[in-house]
PABASE-449330 format. One record per residue: residue number from 1; x, y, z of N, C-alpha, C in turn. Coordinates in steps of 0.02 Angstrom, whole numbers. Layout:
# residues N
 resi    nc1    nc2    nc3   cac1   cac2   cac3    cc1    cc2    cc3
  NUM      X      Y      Z      X      Y      Z      X      Y      Z
...
//
This chain:
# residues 142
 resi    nc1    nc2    nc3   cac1   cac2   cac3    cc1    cc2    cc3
    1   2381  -1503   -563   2405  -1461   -509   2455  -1411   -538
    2   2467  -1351   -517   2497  -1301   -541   2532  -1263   -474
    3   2590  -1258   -476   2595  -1197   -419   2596  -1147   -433
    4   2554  -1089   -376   2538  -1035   -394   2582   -977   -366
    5   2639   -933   -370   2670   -920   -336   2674   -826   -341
    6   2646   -808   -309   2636   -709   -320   2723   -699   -300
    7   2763   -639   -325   2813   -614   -327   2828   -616   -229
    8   2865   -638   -220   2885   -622   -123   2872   -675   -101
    9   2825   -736   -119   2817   -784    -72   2812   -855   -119
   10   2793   -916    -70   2809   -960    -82   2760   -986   -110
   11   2787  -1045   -153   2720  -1083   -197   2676  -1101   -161
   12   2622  -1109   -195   2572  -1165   -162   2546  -1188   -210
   13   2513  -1245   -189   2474  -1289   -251   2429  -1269   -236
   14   2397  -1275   -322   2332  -1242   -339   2292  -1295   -373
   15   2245  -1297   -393   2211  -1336   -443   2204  -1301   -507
   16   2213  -1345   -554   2222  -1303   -617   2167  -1288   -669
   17   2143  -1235   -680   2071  -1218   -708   2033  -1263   -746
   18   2104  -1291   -785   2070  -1327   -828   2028  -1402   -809
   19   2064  -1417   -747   2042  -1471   -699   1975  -1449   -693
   20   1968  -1409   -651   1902  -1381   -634   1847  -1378   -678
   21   1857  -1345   -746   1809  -1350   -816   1801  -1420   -807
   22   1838  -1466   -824   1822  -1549   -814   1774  -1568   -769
   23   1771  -1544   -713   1729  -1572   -655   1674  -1538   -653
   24   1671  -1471   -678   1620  -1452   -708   1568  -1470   -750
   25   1608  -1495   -803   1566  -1530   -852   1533  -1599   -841
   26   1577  -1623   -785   1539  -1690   -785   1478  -1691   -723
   27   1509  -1645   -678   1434  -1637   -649   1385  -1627   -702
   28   1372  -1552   -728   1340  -1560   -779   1302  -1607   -819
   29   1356  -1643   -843   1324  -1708   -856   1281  -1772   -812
   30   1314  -1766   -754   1282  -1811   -698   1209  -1779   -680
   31   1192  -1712   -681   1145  -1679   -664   1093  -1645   -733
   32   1094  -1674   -805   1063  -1640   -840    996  -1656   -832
   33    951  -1609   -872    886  -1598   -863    840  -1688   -895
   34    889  -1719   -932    838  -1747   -976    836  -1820   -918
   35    883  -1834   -899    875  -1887   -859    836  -1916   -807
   36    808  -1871   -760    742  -1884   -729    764  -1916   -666
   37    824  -1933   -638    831  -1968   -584    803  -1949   -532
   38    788  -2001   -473    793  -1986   -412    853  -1932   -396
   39    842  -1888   -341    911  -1847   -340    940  -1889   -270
   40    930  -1949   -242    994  -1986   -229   1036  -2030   -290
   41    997  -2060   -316   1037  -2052   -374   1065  -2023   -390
   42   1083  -1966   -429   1119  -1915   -439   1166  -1897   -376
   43   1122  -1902   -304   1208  -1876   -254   1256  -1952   -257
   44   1219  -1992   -286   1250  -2077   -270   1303  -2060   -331
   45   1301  -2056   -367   1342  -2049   -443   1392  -2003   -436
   46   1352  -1945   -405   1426  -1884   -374   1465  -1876   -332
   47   1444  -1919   -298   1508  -1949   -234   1554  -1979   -252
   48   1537  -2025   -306   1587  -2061   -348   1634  -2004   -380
   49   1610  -1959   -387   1651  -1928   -454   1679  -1877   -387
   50   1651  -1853   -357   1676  -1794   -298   1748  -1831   -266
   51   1733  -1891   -243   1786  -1935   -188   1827  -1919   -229
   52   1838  -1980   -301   1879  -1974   -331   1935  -1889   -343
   53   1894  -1867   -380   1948  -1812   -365   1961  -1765   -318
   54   1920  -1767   -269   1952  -1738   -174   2010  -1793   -169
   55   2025  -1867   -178   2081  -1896   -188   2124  -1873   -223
   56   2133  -1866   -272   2157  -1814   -327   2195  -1766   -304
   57   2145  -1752   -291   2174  -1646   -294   2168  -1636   -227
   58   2167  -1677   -177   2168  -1655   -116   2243  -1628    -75
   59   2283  -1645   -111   2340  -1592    -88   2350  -1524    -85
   60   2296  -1474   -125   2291  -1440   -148   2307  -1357    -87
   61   2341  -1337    -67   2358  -1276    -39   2312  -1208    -35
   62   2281  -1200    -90   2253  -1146   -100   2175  -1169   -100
   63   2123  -1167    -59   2061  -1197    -29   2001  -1151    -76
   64   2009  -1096    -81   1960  -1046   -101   1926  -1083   -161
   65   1952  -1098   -221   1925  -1139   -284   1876  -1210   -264
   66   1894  -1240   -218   1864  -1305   -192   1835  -1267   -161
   67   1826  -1214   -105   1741  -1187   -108   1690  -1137   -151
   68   1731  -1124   -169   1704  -1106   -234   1637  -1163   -279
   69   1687  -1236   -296   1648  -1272   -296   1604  -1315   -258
   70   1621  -1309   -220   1561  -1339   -155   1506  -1287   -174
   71   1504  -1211   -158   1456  -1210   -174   1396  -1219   -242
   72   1445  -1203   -290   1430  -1219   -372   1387  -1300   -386
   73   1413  -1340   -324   1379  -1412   -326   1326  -1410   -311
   74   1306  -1368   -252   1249  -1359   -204   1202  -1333   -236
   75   1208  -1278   -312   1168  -1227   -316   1154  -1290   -391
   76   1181  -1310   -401   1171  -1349   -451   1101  -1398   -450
   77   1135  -1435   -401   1089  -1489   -347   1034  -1448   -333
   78   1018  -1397   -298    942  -1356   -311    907  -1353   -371
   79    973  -1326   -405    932  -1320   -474    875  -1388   -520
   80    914  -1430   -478    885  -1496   -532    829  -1502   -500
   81    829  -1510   -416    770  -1536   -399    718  -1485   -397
   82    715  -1417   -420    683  -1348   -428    650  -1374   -478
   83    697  -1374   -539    643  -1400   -617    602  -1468   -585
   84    649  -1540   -579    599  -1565   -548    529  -1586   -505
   85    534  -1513   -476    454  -1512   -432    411  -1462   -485
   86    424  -1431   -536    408  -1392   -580    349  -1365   -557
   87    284  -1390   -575    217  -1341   -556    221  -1351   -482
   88    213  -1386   -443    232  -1405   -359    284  -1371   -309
   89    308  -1325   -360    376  -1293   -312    339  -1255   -243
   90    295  -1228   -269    257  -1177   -212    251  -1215   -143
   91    207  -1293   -166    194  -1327   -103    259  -1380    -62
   92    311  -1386   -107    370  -1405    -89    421  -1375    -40
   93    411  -1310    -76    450  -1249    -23    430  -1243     62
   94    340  -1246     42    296  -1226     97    327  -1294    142
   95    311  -1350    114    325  -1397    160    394  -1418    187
   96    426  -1365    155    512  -1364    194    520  -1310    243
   97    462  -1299    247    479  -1229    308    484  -1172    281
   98    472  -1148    200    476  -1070    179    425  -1041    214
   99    416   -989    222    363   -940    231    334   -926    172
  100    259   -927    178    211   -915    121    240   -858     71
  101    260   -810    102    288   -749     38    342   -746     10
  102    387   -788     44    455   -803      9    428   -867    -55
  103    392   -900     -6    361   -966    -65    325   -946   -133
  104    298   -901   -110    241   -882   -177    297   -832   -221
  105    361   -786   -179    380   -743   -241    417   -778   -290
  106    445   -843   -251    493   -893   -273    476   -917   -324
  107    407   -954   -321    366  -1002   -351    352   -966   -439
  108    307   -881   -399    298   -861   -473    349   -810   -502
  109    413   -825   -464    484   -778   -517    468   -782   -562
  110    488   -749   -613    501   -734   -679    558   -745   -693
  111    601   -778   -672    687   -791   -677    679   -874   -669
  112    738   -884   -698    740   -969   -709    784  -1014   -669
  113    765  -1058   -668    800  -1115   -600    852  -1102   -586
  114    914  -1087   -633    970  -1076   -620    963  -1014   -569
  115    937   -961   -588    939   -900   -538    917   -910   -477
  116    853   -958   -473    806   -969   -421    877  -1016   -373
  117    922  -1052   -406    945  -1083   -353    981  -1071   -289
  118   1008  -1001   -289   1047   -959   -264   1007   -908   -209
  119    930   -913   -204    877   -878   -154    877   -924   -103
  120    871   -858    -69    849   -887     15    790   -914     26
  121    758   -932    -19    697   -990    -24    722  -1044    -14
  122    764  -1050    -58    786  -1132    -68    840  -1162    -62
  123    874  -1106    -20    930  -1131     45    908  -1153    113
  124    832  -1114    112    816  -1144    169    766  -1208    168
  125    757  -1229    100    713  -1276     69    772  -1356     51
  126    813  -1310     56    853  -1384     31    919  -1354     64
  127    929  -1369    125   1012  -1340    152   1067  -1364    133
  128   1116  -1367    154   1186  -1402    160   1165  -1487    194
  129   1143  -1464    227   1137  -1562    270   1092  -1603    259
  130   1051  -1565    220   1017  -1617    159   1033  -1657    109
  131   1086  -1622     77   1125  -1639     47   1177  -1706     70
  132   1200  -1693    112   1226  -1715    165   1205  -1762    190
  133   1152  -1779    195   1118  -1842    237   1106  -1882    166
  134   1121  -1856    107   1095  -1902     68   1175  -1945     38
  135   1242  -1887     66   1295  -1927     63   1334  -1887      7
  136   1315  -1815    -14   1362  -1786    -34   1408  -1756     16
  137   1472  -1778    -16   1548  -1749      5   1563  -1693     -8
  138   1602  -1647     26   1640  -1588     21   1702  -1567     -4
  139   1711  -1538    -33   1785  -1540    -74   1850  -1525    -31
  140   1832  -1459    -26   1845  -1413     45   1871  -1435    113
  141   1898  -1451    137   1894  -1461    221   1890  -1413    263
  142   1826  -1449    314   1796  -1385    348   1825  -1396    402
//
């Protein structure tokens, strides 16, 4: 924790970058390509690690960075289960409710999962309360 304090006003607690790189990395790690999990698995493992430091760092004053990472978790979490459906993405999408032309431009991008995770394909293929129903936590308070 760090307080962050601009010239005229009063501190607030912040989370400190370097914290953040940390939680970064271990998502990362909780979510790499080679492991193959179920992705409750993976939200089961990150709840662990999310609680824990929303305990942590939940004093924290300045909110923007904790959504920041909320969404960074979310786009992450696409990303895995994107590679995961690999040749199947087209009929995965379809069966989440994309529309055929969002599905097919999605499917044959030329840009890679990471990019793909961040389209309105697969926000609407995999929302927030999907996530959510499987028991990922929010950093953030909404």
């Amino acid at each position: 924790m760090r307080r962050s304090s601009p010239p005229g006003c009063g501190a607030k607690l912040k989370v400190a970058d370097k914290a953040i790189e940390k939680l970064k990395d271990r998502v990362r790690e909780l979510t790499r390509r080679t492991r193959g999990a179920n992705i409750g698995v993976i939200v089961a493992e990150l709840r662990q690690t999310l609680l824990g430091w929303k305990a942590y760092f939940g004093i924290a004053e300045v909110l923007s960075p904790l959504r920041d990472l909320d969404k960074w978790v979310l786009c992450v979490l696409r990303c895995y289960l994107w590679r995961q459906w690999g040749p199947a993405g087209y009929r995965e999408l379809r069966k989440r409710g994309v529309s055929v032309r969002e599905a097919w431009n999605t499917s044959k991008s030329a840009h890679g999962p990471w990019r793909l995770s961040k389209t309105p394909a697969l926000a609407v293929a995999l929302p927030l309360r999907f996530f959510e129903s499987l028991g990922l936590p929010s950093l953030a308070p909404r």
